[in-house]
VOPA-167348 format. One record per residue (C-alpha): x, z, y; residue number from 0; residue in one letter. Coordinates in nm, 2 decimals, always signed. Layout:
BEGIN
<site><u>X</u><w>Z</w><v>Y</v><kelum>NUM</kelum><tilum>A</tilum></site>
...
// end
This chain:
BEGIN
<site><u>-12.70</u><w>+5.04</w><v>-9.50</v><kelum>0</kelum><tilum>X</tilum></site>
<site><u>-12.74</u><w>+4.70</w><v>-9.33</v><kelum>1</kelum><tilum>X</tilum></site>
<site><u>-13.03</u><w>+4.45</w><v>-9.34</v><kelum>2</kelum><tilum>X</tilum></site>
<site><u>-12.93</u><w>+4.13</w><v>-9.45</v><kelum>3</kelum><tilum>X</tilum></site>
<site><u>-12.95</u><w>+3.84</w><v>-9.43</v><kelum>4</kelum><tilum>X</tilum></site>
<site><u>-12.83</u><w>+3.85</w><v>-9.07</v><kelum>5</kelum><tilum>X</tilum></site>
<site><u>-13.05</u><w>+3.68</w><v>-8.84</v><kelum>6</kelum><tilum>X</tilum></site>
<site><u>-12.65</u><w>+3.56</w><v>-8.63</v><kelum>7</kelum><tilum>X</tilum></site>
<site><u>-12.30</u><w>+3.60</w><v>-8.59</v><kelum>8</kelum><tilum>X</tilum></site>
<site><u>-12.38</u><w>+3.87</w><v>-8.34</v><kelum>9</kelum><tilum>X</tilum></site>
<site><u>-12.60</u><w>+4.04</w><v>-8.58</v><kelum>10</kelum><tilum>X</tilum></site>
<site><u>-12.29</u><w>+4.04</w><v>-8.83</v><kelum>11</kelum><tilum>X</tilum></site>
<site><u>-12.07</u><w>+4.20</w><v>-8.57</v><kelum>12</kelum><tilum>X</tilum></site>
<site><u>-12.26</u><w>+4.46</w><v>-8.41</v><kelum>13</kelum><tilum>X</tilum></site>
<site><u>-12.33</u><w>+4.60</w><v>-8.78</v><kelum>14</kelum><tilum>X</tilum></site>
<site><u>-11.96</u><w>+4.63</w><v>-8.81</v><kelum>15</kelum><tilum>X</tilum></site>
<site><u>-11.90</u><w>+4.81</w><v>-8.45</v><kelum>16</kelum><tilum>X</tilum></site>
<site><u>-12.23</u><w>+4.94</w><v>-8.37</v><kelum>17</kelum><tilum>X</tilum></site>
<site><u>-12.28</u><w>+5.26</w><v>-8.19</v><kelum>18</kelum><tilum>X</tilum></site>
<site><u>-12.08</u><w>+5.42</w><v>-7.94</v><kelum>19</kelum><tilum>X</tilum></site>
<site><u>-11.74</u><w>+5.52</w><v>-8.14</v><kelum>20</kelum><tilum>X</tilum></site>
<site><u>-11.65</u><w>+5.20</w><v>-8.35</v><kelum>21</kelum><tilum>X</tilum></site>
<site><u>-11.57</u><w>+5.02</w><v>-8.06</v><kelum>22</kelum><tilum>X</tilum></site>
<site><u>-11.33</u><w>+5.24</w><v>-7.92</v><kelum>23</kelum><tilum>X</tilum></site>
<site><u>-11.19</u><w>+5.39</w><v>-8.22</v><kelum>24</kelum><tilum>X</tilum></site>
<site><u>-11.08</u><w>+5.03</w><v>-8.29</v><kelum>25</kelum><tilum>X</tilum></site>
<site><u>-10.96</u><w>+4.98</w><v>-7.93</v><kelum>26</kelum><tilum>X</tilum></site>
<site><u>-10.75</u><w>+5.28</w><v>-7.96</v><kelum>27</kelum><tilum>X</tilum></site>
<site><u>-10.57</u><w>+5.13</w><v>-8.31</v><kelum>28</kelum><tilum>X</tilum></site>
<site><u>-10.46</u><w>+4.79</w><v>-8.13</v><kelum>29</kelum><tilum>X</tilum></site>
<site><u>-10.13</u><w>+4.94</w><v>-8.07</v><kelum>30</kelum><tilum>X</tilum></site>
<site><u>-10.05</u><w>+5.06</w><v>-8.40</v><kelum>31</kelum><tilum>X</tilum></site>
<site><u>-10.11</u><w>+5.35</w><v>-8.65</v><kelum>32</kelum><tilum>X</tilum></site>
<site><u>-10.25</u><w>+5.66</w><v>-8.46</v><kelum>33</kelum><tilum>X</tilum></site>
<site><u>-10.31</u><w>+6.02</w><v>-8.64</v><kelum>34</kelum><tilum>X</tilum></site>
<site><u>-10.61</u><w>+6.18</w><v>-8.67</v><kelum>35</kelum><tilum>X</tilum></site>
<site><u>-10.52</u><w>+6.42</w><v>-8.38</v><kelum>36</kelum><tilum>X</tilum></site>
<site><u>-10.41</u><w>+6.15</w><v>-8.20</v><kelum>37</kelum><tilum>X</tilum></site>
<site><u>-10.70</u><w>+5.96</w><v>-8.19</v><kelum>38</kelum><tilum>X</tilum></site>
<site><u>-10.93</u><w>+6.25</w><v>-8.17</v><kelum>39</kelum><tilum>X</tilum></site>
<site><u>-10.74</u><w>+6.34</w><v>-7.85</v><kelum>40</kelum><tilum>X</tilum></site>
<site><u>-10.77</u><w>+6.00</w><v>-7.66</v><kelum>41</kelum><tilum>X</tilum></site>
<site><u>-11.16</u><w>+5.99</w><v>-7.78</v><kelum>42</kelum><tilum>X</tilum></site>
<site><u>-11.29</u><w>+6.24</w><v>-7.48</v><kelum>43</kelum><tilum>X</tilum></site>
<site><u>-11.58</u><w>+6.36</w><v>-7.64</v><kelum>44</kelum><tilum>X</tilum></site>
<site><u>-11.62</u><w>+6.28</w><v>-7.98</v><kelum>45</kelum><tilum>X</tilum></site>
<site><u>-11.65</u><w>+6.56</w><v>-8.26</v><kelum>46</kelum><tilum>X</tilum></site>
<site><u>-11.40</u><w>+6.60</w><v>-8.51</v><kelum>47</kelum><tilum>X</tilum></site>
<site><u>-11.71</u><w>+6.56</w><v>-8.77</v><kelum>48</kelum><tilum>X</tilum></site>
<site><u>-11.84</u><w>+6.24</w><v>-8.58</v><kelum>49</kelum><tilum>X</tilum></site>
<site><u>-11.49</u><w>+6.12</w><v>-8.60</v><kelum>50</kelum><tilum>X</tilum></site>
<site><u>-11.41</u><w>+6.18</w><v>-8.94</v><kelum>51</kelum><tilum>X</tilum></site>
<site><u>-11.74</u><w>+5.97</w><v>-9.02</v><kelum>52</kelum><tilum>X</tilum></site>
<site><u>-11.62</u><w>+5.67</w><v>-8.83</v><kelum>53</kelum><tilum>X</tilum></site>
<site><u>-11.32</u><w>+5.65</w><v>-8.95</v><kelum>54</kelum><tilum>X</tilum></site>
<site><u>-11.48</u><w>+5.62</w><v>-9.32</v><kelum>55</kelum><tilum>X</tilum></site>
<site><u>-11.73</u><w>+5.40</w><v>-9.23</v><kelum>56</kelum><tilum>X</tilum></site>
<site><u>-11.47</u><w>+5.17</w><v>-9.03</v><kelum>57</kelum><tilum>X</tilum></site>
<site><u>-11.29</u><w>+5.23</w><v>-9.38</v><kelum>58</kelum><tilum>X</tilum></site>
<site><u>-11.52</u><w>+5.11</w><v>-9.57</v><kelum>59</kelum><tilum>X</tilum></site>
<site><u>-11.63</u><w>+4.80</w><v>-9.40</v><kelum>60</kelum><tilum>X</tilum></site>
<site><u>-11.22</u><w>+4.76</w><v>-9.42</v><kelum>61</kelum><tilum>X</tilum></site>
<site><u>-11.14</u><w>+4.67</w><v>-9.05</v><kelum>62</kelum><tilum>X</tilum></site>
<site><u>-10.94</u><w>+5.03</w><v>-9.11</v><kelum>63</kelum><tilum>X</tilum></site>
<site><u>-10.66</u><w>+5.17</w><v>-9.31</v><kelum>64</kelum><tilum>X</tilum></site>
<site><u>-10.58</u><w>+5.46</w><v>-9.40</v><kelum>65</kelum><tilum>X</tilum></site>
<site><u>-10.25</u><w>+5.56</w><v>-9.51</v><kelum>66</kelum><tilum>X</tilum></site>
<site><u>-10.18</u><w>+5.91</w><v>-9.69</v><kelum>67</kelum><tilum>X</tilum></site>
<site><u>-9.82</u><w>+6.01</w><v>-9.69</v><kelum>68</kelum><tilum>X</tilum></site>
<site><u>-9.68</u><w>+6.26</w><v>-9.98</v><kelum>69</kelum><tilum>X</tilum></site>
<site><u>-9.52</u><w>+6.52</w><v>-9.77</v><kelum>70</kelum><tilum>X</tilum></site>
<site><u>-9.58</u><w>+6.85</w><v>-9.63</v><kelum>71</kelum><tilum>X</tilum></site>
<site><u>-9.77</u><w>+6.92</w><v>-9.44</v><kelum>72</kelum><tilum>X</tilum></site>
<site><u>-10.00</u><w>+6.59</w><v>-9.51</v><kelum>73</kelum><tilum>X</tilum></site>
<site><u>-9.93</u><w>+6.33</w><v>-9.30</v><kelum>74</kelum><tilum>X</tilum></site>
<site><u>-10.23</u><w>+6.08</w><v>-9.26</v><kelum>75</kelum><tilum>X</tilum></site>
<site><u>-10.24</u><w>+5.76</w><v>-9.03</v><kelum>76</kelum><tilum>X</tilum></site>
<site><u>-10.51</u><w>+5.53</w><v>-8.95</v><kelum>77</kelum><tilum>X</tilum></site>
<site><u>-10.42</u><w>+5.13</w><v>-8.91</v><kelum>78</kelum><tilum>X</tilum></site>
<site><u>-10.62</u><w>+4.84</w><v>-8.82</v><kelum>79</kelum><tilum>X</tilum></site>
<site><u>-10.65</u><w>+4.60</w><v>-9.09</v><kelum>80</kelum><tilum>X</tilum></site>
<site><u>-10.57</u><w>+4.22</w><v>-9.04</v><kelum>81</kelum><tilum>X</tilum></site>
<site><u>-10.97</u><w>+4.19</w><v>-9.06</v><kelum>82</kelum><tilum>X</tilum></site>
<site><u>-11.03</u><w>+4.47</w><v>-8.80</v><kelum>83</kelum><tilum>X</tilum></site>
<site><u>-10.75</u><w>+4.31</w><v>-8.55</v><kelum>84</kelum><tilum>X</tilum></site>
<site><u>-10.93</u><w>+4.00</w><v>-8.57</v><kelum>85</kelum><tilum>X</tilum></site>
<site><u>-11.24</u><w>+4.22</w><v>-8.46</v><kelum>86</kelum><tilum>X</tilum></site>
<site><u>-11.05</u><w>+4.38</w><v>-8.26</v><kelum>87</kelum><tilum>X</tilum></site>
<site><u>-10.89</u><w>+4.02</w><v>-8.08</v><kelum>88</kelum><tilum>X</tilum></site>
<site><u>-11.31</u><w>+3.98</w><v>-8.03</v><kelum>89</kelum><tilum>X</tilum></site>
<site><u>-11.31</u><w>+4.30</w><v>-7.80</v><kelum>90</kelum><tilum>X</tilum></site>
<site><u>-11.10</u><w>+4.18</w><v>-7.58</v><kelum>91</kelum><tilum>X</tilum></site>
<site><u>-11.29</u><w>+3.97</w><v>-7.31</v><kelum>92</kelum><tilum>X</tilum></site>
<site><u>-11.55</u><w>+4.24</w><v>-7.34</v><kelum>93</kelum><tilum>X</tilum></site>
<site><u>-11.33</u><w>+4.48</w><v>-7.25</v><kelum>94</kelum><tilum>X</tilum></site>
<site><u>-11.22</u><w>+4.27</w><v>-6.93</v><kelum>95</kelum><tilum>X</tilum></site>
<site><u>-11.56</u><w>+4.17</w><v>-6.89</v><kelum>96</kelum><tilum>X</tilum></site>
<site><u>-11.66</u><w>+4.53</w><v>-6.88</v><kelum>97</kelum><tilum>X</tilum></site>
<site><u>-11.32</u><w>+4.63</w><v>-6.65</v><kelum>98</kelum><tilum>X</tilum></site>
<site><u>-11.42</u><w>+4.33</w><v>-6.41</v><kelum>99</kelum><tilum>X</tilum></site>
<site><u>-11.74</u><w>+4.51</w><v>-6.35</v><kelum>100</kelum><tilum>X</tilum></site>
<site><u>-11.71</u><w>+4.90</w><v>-6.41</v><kelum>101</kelum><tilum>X</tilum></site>
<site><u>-11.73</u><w>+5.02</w><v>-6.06</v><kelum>102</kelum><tilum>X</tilum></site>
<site><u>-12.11</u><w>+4.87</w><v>-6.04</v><kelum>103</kelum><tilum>X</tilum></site>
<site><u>-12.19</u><w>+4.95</w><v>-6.39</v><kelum>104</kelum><tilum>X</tilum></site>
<site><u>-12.11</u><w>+5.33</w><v>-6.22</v><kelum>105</kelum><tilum>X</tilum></site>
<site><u>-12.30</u><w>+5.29</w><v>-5.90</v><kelum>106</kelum><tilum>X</tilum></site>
<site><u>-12.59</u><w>+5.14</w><v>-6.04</v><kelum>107</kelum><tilum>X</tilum></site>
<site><u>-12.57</u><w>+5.44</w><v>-6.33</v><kelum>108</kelum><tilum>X</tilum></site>
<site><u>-12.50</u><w>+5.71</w><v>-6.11</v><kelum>109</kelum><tilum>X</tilum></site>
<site><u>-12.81</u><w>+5.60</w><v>-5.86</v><kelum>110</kelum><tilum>X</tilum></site>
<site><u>-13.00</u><w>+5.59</w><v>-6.15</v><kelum>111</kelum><tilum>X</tilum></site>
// end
């Protein structure tokens, strides 16, 4: 559960997306709907159990949706709400930020 009040915007956010899946999870929707499987397969490393808690938790903050369809076999597809695209929109110079200077983030990682 969160601590509020929130001490900043920042605070707010990182609540929302904090740890190492939310962010990506979310990066992965921007495009549209994505299956389980899908996801699961263009999240290298994450656990299906580790997944399936993200998803819920992303859920229930609502920046996801999730969609059931009535057929057989179940078809289930996860969405980005209008709120989590907005979140999402926020990711966006990070992401470039963090593209601009990944082959230093590696070296300086890898030296260690």
């Amino acid at each position: 559960m969160a601590r509020l009040p929130y001490a900043c915007g920042l605070d707010a956010a990182v609540d929302l997306m904090g740890g190492k899946w939310k962010a990506r999870i979310l990066w992965q929707l921007h495009d549209g709907p994505h299956r389980f499987g899908e996801l699961r397969r263009s999240l290298t490393g994450i656990s299906e159990k580790m997944l399936i808690q993200q998803l819920r938790e992303l859920e229930a903050d609502e920046l996801v949706h999730r969609e059931v369809y009535r057929e057989v076999p179940p078809k289930v597809e996860y969405s980005l709400t209008g709120f989590g695209a907005t979140l999402n929109e926020a990711l966006v110079p990070l992401g470039d930020w963090g593209h601009e200077h990944m082959a230093r983030i590696e070296a300086r990682r890898a030296a260690g």
